[in-house]
N, C-alpha and C positions, 0 to 999 in steps of 0.2 A: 504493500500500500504506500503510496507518495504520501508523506506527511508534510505537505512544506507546511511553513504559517501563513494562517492564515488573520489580515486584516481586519476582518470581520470577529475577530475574537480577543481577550484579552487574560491568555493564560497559556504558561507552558501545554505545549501538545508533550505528555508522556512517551515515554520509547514504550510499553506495554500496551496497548489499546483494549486491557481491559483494565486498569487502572481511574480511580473517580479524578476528577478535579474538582470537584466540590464534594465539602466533606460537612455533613449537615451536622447539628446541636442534638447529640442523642444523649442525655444526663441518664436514662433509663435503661443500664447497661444490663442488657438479658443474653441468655441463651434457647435457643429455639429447636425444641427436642420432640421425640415422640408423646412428651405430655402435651402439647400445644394443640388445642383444639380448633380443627376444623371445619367439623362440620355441628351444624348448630339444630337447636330446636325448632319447631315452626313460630313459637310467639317472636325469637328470635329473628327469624326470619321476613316475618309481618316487618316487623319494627325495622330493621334494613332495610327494606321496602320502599318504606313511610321517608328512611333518612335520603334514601337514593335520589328518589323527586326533589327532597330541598335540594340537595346538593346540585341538580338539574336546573331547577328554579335558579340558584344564586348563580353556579360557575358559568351557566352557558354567556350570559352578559357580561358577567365580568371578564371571562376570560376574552371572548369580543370586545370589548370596550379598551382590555388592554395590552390584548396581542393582537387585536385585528383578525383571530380566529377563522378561517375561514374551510369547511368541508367539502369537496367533492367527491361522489362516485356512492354515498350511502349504499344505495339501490345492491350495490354486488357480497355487500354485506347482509343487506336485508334477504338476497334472493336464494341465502341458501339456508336450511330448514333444519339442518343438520349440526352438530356440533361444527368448530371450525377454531383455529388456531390463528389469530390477528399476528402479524410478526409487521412491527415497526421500526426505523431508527429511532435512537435514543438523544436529542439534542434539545430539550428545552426543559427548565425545571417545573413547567406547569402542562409537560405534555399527558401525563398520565391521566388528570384531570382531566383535559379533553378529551380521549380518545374512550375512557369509561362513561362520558356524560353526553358525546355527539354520535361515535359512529355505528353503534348498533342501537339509537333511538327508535321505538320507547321500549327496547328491551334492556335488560342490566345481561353487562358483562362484568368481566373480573379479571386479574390479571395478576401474573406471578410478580413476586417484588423483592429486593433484596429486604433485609432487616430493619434497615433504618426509621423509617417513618414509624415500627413499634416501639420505638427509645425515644418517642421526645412527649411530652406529656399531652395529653389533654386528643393532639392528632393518634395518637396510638388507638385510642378509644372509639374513632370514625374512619380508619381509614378500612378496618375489616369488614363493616358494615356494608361499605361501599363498593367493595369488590376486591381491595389487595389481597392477595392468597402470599403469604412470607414464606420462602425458600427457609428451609430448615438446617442449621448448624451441624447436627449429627448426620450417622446415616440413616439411622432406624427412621427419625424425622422425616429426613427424604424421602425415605420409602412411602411413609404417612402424607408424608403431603405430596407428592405422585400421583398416589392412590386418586386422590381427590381430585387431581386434577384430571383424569381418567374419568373418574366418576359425573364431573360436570361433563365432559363432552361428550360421554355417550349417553346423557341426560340432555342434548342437544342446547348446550352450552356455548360462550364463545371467550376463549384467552385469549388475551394481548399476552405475545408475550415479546420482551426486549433481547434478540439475539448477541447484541452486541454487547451487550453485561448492564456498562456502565453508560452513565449521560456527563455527554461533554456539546455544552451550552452555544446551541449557534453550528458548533460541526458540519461544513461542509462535503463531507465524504463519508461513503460510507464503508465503517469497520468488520474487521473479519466476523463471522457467525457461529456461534457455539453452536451445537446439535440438538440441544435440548426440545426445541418448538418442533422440530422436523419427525423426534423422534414422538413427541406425543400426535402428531397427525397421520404418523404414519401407522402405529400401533393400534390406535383408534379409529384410523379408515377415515378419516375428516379431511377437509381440504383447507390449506393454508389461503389465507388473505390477505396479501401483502399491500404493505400499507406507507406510503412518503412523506415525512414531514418535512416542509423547505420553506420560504423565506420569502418575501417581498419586499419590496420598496412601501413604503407609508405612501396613502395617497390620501384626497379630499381632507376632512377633518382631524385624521390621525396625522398629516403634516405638523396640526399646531402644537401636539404634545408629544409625538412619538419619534423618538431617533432611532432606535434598533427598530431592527427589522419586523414584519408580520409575519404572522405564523397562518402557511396554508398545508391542509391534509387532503391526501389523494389514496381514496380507497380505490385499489384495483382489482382487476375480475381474480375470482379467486382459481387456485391452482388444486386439481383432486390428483391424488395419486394414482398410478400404472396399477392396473390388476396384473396386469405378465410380470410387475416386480416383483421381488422379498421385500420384506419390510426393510431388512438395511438397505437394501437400492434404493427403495422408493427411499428414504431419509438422506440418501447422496442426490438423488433425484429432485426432491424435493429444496433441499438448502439451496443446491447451484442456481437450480432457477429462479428461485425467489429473490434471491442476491443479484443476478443479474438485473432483476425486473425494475430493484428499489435504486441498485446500481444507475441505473441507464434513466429512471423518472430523475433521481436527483443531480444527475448531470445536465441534463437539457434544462430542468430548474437556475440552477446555480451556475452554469455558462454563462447565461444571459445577465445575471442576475448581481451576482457577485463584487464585480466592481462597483456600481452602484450603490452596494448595502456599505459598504468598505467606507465609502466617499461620507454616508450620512455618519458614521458614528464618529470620524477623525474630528 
């Protein structure tokens, strides 16, 4: 991967590209084990429900209002009926937000998430609600939380999940892909939906107050696996192409685009 620097950014690019650059305030230092419960009761579940719509109600505006938010392609997300595996880049700190609260509307999705957001107070207690599913510390853990994500997709479910690990802010390229999303689509027969987060120029109103860039998503037609595969093929099968897909959207984005975003924040 070409790592130059990039303009549009303001922080060492790591030699590891799974490495954070931003490293949030978690005071609620836990370990996340096969006691960690995932799956919940139905009052429980009511109640998530109930928090999902607010969280719908307040982020969709806000996050509009102040990334300029903008979706395309719902429709390939909607059209399939089946569990399915959302696989996005990871470059904005409020993209989780969006993509839990825009792109499979008005169904709730959930999405695999590292640790952190359960270590900081107060958000540890809504981000489960809302859909984060936390990767587990141990293994037994993993195993437990797997299961479950197993369990939503063949309960026709939909993960986000972030291939690239970690979120690096504004990122224009896109980072190598762990296996993980590839193998839960391919195991569970579901089809991956790859999905681009890239950038704009501020126009009309967002001129008066915004200098970083806008945040536009591009859901695309989704990918099913090869029945003449194996399961490990189709998950070779499945990462290349997906990679290619989000590869070649955020290039034709951010060719155009790039110098321009560069010029508003200097």
């Amino acid at each position: 991967m070409n790592k130059r620097k990039q303009k549009s950014i303001n922080y060492e690019i790591p030699e590891n590209t799974d490495d954070n650059v931003i490293h949030n305030w978690e005071p609620l230092k836990r370990t996340i084990d096969s006691s960690f419960k995932y799956e919940h009761n139905i009052v429980y579940r009511f109640f998530s429900r109930i928090l999902w719509w607010v969280a719908v109600i307040v982020l969709v505006p806000v996050n509009y209002i102040m990334f300029g938010t903008k979706v395309k392609g719902r429709k390939n997300c909607r059209k399939v009926k089946t569990g399915a595996v959302i696989v996005a880049n990871h470059n904005h700190i409020m993209d989780m937000t969006m993509l839990l609260t825009r792109v499979n509307f008005p169904s709730k999705s959930y999405i695999l998430a590292n640790k952190s957001s359960f270590q900081i107070p107060v958000v540890r207690r809504l981000v489960g609600p809302l859909g984060a599913i936390p990767i587990a510390d141990t293994l037994d853990g993993q195993r437990k939380c797997f299961a479950y994500v197993n369990k939503l997709l063949q309960n026709n479910k939909k993960i986000v999940v972030y291939p690239e690990g970690s979120m690096w802010p504004y990122y224009t390229q896109l980072r190598p892909f762990k296996d993980g999303a590839f193998k839960f689509a391919s195991d569970n027969n579901v089809p991956i939906i790859p999905l681009s987060i890239t950038f704009r120029k501020p126009t009309g109103l967002f001129k008066l107050y915004k200098r970083k860039p806008l945040v536009s998503i591009n859901v695309m037609e989704p990918i099913y696996p090869l029945k003449e595969l194996t399961s490990l093929d189709n998950r070779k099968y499945l990462k290349e192409k997906t990679f290619n897909i989000i590869e070649e959207e955020l290039k034709k984005s951010f060719t155009l685009a790039e110098d321009k975003i560069a010029n508003l924040e200097n």
